[in-house]
Backbone as CSV, one residue per row, in Angstrom:
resi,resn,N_x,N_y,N_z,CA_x,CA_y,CA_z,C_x,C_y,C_z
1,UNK,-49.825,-19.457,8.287,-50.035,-18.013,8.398,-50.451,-17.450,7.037
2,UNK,-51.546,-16.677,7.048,-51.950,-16.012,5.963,-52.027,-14.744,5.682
3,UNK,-51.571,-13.951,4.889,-51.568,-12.175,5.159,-52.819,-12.118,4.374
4,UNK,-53.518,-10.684,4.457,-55.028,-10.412,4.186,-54.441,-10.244,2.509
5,UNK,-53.566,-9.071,2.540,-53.846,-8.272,1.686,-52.183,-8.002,1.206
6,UNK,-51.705,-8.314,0.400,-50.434,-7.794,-0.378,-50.197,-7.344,-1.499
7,UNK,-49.193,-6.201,-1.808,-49.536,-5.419,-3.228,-48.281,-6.128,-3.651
8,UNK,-48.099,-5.400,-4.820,-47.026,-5.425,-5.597,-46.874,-3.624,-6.894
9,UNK,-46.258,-3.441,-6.635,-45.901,-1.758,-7.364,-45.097,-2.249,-8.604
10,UNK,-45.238,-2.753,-9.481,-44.200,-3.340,-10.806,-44.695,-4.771,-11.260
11,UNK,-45.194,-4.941,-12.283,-45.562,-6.381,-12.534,-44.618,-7.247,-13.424
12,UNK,-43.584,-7.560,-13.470,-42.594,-8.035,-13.778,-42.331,-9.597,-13.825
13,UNK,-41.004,-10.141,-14.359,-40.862,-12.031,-14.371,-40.885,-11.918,-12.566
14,UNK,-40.513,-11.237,-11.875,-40.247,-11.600,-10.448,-41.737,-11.152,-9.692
15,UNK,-42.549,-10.838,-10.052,-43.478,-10.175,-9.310,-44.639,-11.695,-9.838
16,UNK,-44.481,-12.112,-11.153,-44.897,-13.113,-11.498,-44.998,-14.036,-10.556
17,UNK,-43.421,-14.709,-10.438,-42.936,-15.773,-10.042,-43.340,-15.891,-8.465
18,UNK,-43.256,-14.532,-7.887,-43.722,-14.446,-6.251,-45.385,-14.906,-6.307
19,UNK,-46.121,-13.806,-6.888,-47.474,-14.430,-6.732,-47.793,-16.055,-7.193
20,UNK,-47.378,-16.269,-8.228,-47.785,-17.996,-8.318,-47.192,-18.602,-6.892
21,UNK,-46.315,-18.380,-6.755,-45.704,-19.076,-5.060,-46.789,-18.813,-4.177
22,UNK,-46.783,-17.633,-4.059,-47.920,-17.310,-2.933,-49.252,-18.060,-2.807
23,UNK,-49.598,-17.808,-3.900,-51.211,-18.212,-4.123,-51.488,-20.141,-4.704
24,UNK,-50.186,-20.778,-4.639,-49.924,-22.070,-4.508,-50.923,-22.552,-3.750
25,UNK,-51.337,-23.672,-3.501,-51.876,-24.622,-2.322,-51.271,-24.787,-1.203
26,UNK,-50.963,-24.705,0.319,-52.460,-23.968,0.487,-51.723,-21.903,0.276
27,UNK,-52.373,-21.444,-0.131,-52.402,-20.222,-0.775,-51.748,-18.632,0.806
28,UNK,-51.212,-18.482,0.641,-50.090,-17.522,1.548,-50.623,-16.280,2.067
29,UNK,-51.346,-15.918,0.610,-52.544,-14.380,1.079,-54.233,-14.291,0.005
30,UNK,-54.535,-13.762,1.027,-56.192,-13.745,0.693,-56.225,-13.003,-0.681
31,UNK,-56.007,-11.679,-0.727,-55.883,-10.993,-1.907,-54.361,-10.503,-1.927
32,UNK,-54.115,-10.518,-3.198,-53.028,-9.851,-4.107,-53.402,-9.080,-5.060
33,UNK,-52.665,-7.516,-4.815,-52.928,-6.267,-5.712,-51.823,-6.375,-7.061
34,UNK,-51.950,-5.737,-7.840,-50.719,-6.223,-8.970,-51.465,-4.476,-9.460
35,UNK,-49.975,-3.677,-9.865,-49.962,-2.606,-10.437,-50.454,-3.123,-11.979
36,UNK,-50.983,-1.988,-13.079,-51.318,-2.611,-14.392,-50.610,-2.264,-15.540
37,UNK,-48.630,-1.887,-14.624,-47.812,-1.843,-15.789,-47.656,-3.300,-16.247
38,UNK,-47.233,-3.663,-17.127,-47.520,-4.950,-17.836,-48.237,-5.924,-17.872
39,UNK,-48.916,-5.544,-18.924,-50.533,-5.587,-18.579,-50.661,-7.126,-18.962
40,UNK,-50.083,-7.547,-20.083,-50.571,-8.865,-20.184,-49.652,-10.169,-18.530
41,UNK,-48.787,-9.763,-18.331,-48.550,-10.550,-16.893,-50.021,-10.365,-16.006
42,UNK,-49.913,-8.797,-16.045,-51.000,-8.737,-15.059,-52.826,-9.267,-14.953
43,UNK,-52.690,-9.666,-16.391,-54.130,-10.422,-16.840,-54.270,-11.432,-16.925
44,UNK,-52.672,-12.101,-17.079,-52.349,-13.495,-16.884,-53.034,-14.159,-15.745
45,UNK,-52.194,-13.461,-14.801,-52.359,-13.744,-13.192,-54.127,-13.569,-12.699
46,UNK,-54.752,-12.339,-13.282,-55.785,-12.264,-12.919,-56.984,-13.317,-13.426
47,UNK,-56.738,-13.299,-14.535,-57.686,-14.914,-15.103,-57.310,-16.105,-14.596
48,UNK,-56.193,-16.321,-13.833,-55.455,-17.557,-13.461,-55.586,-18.025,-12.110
49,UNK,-55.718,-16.680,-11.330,-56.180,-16.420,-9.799,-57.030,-16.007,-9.218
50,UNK,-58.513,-16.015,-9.005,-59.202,-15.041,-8.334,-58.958,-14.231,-7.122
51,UNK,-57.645,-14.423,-6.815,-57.594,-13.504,-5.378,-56.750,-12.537,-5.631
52,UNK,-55.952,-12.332,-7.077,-55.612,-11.120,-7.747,-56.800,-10.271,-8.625
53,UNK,-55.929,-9.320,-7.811,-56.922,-7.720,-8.422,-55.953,-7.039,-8.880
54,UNK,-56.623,-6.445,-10.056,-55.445,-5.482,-11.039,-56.074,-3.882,-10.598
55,UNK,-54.794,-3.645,-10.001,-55.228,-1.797,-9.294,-55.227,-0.887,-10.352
56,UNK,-56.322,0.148,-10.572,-55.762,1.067,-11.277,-54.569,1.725,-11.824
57,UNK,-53.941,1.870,-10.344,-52.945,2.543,-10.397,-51.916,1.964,-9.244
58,UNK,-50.674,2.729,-9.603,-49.795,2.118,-8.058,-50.349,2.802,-6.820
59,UNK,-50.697,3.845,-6.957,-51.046,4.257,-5.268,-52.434,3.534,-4.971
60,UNK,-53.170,3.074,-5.824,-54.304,1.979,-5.326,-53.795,0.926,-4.466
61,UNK,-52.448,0.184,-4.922,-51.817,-0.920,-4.777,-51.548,-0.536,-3.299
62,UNK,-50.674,0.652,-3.304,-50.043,0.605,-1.577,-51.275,1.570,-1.002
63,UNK,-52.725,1.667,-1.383,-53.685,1.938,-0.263,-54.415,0.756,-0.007
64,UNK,-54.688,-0.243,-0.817,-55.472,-1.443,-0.536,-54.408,-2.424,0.172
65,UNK,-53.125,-2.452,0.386,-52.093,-3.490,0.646,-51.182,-3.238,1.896
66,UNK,-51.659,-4.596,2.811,-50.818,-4.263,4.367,-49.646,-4.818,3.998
67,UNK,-49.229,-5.437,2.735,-47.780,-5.134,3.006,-47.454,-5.241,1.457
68,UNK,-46.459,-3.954,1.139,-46.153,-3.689,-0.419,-44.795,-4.016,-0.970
69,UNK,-44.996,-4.864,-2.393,-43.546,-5.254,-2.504,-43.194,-4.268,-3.758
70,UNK,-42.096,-3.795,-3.647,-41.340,-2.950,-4.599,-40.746,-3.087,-5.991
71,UNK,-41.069,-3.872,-6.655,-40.430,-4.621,-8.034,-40.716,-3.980,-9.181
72,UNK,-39.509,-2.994,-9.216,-39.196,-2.045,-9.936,-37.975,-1.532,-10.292
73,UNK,-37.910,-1.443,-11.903,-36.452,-1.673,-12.232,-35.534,-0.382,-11.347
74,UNK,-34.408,-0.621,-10.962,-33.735,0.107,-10.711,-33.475,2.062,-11.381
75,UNK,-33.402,2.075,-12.159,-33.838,3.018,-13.817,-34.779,3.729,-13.244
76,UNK,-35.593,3.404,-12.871,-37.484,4.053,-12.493,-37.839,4.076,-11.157
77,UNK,-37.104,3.781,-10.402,-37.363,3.398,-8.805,-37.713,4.556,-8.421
78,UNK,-36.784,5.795,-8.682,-37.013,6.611,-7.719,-38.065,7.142,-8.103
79,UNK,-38.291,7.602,-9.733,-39.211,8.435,-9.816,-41.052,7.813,-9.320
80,UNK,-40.873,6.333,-9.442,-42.046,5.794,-9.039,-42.184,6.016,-7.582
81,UNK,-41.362,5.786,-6.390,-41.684,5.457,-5.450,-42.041,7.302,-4.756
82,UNK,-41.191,8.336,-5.001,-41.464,9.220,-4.629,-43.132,9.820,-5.300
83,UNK,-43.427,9.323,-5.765,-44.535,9.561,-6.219,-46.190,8.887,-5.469
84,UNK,-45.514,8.343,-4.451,-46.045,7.380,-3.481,-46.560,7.770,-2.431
85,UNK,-47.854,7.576,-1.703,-47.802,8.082,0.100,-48.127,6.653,0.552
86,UNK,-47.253,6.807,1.236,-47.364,4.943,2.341,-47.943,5.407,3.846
87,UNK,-48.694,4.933,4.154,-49.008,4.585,5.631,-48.129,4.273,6.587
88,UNK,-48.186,5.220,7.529,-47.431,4.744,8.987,-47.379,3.867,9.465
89,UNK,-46.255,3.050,9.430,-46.160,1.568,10.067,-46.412,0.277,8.820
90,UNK,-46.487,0.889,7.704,-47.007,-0.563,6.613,-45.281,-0.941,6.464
91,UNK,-45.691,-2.528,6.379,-44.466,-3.455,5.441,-44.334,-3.326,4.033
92,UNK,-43.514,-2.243,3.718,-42.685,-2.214,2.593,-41.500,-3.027,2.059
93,UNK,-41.663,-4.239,1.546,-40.575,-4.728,0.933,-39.849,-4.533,-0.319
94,UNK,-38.387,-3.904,-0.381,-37.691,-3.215,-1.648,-37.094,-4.908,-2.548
95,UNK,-37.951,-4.734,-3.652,-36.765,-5.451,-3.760,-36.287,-5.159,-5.623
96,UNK,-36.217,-3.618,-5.177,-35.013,-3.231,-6.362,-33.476,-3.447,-6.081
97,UNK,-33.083,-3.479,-7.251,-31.678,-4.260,-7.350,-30.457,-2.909,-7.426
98,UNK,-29.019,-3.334,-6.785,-28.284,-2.683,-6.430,-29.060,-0.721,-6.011
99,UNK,-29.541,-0.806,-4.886,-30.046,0.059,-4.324,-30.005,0.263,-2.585
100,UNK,-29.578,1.094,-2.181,-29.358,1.206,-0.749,-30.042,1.524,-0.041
101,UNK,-30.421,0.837,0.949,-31.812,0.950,1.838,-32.038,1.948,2.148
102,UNK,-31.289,3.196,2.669,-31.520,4.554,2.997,-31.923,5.190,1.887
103,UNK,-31.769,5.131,0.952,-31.630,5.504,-0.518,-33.629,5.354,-0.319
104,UNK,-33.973,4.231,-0.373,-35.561,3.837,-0.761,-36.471,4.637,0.558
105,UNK,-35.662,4.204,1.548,-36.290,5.239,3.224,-36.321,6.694,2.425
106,UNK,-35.350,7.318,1.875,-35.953,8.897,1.568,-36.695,8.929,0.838
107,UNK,-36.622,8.175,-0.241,-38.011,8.082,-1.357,-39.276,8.250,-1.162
108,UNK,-39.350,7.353,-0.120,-40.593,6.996,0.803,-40.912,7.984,1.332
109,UNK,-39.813,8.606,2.381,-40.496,9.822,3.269,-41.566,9.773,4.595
110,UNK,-41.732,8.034,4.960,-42.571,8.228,5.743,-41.956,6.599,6.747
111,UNK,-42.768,6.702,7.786,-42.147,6.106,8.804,-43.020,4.390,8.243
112,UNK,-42.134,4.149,7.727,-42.510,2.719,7.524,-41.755,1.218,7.901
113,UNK,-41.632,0.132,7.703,-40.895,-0.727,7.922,-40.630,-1.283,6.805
114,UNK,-39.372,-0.966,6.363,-38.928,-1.348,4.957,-37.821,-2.392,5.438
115,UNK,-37.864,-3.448,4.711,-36.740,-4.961,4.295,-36.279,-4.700,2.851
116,UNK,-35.500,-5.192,2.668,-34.890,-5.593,1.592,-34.709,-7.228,1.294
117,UNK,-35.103,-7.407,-0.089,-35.057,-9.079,-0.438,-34.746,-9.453,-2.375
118,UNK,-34.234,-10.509,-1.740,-33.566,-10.609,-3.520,-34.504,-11.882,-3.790
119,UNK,-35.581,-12.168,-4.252,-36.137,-13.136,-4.719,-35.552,-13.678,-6.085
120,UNK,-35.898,-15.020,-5.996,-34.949,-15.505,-7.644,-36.693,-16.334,-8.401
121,UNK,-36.231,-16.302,-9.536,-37.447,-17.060,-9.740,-38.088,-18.498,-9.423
122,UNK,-37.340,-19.107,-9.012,-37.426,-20.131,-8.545,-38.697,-20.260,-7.437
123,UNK,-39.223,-18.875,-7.098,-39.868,-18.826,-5.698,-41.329,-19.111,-6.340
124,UNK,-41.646,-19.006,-7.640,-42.504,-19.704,-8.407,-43.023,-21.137,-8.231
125,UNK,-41.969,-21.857,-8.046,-41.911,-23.312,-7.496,-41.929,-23.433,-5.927
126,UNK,-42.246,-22.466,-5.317,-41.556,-22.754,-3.950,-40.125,-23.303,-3.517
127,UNK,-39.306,-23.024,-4.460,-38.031,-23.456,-4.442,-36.872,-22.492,-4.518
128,UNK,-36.870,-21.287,-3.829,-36.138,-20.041,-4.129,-35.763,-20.105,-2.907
129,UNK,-34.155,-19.462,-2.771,-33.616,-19.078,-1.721,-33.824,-17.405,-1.849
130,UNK,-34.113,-16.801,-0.920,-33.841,-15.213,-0.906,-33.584,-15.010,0.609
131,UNK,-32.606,-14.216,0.026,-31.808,-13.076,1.154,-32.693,-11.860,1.384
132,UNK,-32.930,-11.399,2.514,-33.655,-10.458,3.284,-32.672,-9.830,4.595
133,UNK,-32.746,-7.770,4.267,-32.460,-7.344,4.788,-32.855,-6.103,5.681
134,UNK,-33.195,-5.862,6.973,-32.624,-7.005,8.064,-33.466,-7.674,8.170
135,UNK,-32.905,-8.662,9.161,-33.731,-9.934,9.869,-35.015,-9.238,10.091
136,UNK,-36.122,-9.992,9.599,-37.385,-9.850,9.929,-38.250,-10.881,10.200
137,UNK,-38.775,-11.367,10.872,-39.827,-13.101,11.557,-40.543,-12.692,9.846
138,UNK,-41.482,-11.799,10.469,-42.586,-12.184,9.595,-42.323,-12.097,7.710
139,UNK,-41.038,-11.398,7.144,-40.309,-11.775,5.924,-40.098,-12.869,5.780
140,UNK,-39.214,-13.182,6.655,-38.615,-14.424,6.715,-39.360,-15.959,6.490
141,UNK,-40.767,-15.623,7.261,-41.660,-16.593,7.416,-42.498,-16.416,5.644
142,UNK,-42.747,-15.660,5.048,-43.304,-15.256,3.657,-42.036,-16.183,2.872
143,UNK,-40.935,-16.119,2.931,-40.334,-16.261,1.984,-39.982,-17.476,2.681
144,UNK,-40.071,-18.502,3.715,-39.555,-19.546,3.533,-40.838,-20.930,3.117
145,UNK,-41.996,-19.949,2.722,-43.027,-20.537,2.280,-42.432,-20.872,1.093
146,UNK,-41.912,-19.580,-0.070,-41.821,-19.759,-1.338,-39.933,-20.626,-1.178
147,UNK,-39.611,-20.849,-0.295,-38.384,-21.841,-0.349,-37.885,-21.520,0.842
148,UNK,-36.865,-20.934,0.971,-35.600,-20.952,1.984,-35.767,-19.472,2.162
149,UNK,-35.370,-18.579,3.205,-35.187,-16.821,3.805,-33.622,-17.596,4.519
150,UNK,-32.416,-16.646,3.780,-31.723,-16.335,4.648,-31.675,-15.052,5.262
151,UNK,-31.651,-14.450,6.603,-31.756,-13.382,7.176,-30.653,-12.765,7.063
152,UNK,-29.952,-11.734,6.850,-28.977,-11.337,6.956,-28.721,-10.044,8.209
153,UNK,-27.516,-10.193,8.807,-27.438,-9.359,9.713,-26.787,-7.804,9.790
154,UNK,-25.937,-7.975,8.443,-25.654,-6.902,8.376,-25.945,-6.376,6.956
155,UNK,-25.791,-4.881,6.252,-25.761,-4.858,4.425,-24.326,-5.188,3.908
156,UNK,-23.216,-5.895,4.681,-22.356,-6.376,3.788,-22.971,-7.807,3.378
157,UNK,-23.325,-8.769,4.496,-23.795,-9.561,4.098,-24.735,-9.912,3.213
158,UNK,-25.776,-8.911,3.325,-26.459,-8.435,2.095,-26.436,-8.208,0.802
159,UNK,-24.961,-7.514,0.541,-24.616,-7.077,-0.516,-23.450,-8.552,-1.326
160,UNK,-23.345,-8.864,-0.375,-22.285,-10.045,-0.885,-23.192,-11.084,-1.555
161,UNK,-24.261,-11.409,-0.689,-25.332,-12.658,-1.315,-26.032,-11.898,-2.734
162,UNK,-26.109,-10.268,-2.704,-26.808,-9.864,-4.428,-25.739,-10.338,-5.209
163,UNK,-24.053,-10.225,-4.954,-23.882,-10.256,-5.852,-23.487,-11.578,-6.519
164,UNK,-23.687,-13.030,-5.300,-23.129,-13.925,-5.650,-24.426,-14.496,-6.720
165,UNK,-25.745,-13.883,-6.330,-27.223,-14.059,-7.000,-26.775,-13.992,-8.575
166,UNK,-25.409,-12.956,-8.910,-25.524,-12.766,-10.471,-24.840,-13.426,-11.246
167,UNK,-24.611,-14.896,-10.539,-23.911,-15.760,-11.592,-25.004,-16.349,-12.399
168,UNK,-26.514,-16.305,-11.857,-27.043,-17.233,-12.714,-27.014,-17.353,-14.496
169,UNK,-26.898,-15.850,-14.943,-26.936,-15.970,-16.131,-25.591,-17.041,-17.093
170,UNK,-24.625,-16.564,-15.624,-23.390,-17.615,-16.037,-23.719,-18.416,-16.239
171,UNK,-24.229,-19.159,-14.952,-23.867,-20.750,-15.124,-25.193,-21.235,-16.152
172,UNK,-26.075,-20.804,-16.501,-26.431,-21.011,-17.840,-25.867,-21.196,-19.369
173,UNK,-24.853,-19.562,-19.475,-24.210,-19.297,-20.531,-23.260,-20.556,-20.505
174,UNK,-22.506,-21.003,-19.266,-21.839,-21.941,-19.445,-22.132,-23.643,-19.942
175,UNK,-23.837,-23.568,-19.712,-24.500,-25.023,-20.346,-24.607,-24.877,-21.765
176,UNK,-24.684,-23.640,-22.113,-24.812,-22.993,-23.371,-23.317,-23.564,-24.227
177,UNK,-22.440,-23.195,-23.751,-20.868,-23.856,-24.351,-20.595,-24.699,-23.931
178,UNK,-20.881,-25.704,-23.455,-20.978,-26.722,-23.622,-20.990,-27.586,-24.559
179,UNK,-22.643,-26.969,-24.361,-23.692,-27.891,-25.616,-23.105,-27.213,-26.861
180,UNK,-23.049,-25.881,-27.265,-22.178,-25.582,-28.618,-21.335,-26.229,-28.735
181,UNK,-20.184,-26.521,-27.808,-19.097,-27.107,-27.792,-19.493,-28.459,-29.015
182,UNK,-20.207,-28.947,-27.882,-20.360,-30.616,-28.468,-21.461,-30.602,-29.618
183,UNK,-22.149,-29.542,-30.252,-22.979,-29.865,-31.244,-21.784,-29.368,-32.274
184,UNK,-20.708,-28.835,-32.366,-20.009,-28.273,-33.136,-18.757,-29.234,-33.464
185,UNK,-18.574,-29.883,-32.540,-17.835,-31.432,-32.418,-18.581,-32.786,-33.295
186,UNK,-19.771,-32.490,-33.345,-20.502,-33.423,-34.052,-21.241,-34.149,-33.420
187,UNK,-22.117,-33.669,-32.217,-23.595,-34.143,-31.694,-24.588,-33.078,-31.811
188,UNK,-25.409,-33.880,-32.087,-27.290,-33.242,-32.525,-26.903,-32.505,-31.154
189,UNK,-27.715,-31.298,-31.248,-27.760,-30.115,-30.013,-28.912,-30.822,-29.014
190,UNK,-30.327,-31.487,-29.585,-30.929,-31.121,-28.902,-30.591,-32.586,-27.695
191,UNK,-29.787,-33.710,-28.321,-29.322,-34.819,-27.340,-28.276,-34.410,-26.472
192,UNK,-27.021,-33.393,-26.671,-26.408,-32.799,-25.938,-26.896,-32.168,-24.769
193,UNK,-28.008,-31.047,-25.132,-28.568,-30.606,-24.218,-29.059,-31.292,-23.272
194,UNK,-30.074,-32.627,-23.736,-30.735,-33.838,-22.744,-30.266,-34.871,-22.120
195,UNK,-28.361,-34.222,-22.232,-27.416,-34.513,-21.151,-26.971,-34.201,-20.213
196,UNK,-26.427,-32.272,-20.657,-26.395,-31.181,-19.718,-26.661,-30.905,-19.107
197,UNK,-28.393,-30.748,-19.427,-29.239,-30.289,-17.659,-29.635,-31.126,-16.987
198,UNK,-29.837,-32.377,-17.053,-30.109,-33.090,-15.753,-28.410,-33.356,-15.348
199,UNK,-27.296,-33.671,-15.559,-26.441,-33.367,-15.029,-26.005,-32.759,-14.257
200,UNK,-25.911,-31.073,-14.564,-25.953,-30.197,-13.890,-27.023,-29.921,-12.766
201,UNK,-28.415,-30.469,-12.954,-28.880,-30.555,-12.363,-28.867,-31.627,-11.137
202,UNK,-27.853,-32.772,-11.653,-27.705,-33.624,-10.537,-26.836,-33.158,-9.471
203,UNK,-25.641,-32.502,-10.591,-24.527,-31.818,-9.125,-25.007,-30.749,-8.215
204,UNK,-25.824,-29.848,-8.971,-26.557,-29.283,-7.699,-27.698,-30.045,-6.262
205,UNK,-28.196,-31.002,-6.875,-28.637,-31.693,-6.080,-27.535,-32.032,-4.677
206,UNK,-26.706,-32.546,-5.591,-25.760,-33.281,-4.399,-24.948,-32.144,-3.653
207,UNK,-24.703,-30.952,-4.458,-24.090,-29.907,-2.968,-25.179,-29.642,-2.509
208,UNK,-26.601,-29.212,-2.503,-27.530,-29.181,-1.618,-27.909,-30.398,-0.742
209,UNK,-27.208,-31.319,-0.010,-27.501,-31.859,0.647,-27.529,-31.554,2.040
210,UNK,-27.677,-32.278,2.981,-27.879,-31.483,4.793,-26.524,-31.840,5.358
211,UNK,-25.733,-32.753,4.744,-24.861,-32.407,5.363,-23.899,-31.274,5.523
212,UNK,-23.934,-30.888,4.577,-23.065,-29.111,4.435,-21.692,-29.574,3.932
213,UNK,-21.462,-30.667,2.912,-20.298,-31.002,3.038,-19.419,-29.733,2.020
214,UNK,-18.590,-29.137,2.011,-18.066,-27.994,1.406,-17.811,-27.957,0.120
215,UNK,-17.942,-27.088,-0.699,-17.501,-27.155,-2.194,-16.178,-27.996,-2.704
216,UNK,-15.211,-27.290,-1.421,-13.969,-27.422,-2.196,-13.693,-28.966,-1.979
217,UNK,-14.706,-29.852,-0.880,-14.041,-31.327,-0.869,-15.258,-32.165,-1.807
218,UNK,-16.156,-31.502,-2.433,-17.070,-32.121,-3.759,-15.965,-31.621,-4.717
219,UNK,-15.320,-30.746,-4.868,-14.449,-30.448,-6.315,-13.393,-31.303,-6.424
220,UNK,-12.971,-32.258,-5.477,-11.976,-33.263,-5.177,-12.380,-34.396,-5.251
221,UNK,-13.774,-34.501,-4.944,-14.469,-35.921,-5.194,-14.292,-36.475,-6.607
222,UNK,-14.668,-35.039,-7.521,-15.090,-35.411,-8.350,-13.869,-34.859,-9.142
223,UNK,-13.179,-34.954,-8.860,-11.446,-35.056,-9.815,-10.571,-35.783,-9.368
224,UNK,-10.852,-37.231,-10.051,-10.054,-37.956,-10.007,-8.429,-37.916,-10.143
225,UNK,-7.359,-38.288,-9.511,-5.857,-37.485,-9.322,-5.827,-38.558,-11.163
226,UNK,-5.368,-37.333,-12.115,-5.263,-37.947,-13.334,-6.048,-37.512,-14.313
227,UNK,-7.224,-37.768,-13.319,-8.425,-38.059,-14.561,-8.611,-36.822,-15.238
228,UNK,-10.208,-36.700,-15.935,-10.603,-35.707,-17.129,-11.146,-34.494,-15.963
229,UNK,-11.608,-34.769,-15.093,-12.313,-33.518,-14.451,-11.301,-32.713,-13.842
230,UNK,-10.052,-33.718,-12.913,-9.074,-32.499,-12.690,-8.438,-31.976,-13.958
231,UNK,-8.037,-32.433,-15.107,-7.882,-31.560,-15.980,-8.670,-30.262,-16.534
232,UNK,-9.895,-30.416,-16.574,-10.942,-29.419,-17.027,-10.135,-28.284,-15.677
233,UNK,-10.459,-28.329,-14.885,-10.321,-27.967,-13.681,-9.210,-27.191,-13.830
234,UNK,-8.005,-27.643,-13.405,-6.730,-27.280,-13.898,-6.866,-26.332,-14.513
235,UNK,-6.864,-26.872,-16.149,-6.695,-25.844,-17.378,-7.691,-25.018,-17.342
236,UNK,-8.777,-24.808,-17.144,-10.142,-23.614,-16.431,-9.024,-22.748,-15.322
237,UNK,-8.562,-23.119,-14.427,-8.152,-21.831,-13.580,-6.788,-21.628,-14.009
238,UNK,-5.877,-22.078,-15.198,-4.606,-21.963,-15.639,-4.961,-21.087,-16.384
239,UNK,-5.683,-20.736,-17.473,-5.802,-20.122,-18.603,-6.899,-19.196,-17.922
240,UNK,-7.157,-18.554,-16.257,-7.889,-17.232,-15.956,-9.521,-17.444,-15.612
241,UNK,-9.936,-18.877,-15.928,-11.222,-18.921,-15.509,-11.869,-18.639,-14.448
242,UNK,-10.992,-19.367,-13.201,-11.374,-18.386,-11.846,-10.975,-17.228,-11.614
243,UNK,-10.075,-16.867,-12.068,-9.755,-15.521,-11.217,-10.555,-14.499,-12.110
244,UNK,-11.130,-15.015,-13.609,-11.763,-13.912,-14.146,-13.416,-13.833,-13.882
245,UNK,-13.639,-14.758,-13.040,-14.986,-15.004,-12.122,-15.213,-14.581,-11.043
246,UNK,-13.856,-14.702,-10.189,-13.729,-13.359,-8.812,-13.483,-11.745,-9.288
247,UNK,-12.913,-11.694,-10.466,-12.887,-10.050,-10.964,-14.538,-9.674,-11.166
248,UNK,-14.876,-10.772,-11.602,-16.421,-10.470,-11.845,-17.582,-10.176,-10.719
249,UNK,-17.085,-10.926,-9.680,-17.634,-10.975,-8.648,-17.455,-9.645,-7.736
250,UNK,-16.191,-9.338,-8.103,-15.757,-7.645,-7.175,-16.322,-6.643,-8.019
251,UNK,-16.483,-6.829,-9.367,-16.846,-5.869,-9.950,-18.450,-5.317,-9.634
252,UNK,-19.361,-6.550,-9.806,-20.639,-6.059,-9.226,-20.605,-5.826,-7.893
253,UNK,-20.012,-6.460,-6.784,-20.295,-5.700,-5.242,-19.723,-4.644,-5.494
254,UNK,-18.764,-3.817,-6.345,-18.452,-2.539,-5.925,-19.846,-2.126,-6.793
255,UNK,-20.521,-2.661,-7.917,-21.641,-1.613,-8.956,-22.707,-1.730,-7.244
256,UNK,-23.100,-2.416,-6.510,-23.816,-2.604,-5.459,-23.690,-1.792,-4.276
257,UNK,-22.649,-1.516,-4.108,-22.304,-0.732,-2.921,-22.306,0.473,-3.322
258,UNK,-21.600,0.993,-4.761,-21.819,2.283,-5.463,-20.687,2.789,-5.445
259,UNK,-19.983,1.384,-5.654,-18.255,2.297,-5.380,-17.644,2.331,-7.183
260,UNK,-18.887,2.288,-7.815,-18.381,2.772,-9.255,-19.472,3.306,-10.036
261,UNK,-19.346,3.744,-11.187,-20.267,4.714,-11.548,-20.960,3.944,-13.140
């Protein structure tokens, strides 16, 4: 399936990462509009792609584009989008962050079909999971090009998958101390590191497998009764590591839902 024509209103790392997915082999849409706030992304893409066009302006974007994606910081959303006239019946996809779908419907002001979707960058690779809200075929089918669409049925479910989306910077920061750890112990950083991530990268491999086997009986696999990993383990949730990861976790679904200021 190929769409004619798709915009984008914000040219951003995520607006990036979607069009290279898209326009991959074999290629998702004929033309792609790209607004010409950030201009060097947006020249990137255009010397890189011939089926991107850099719009004048954003309302070029959502008049040339049967279906417009929203990637725009939260900060600026409103004043950009009210500044907007959309067509009756176009696919509007939001995918500003902690923002409530009714919230973007008044912005808009006009009878459109708006989703909500959390793309990660990964969708660059065709390897991104994103959550989309509500269930939509033809979302769903866009985004399981660039990896995986989970549909969600309701906005709790919705709101629960943004906020589990915001560990990534964690579990980075955490390869990060690591590797300090052990270059500060007395290994070269950059051999530490060229331990870390394919590691980490292996254990993710192995919970993504088809069988669905559950976290909590891989966290047992791999803690031996004795050994070094149930200790890490242990002393990580003795001394507050988990529970100061679920405080973290409640704290953004309430910044998401808007139950704090």
């Amino acid at each position: 399936m190929t769409i004619n024509s798709i915009g984008f209103v914000g040219t951003g790392a995520i607006t990036e990462a979607m069009v290279r997915g898209l326009l991959a082999e074999p290629a998702y849409a004929s033309e792609i509009h790209v607004s010409p706030r950030s201009a060097h992304i947006a020249a990137t893409l255009a010397a890189e792609f011939a089926s991107v066009r850099i719009a004048g302006d954003n309302q070029t974007v959502v008049d040339r584009s049967d279906m417009v994606f929203l990637a725009i910081r939260p900060q600026i959303a409103e004043e950009v989008v009210r500044a907007l006239s959309f067509r009756t019946g176009q696919t509007i996809v939001s995918l500003v962050a902690a923002t409530e779908r009714q919230a973007v419907l008044d912005w808009i002001g006009a009878d459109i079909n708006l989703v909500q979707a959390i793309p990660l960058p990964f969708v660059a690779q065709r390897q991104g999971v994103t959550a989309i809200y509500p269930a939509n075929a033809t979302i769903a089918a866009l985004f399981d090009t660039l990896g995986t669409a989970v549909q969600c049925q309701s906005r709790k479910e919705y709101d629960l998958l943004a906020a589990a989306s915001a560990v990534m910077s964690t579990y980075f920061g955490v390869m990060e101390s690591i590797t300090g750890w052990l270059e500060k112990s007395g290994l070269e950083r950059a051999k530490g590191q060229a331990y870390i991530a394919p590691l980490f990268a292996s254990l993710a491999q192995k919970a993504n497998n088809p069988c669905n086997e559950p976290f909590s009986a891989l966290s047992r696999e791999f803690a031996t009764k004795g050994g070094l990993n149930e200790q890490v383990l242990s002393d990580f949730d003795r001394k507050g590591g988990l529970a100061a990861l679920t405080a973290a976790l409640d704290g953004v679904l309430a910044r998401i839902e808007g139950r704090n200021s």
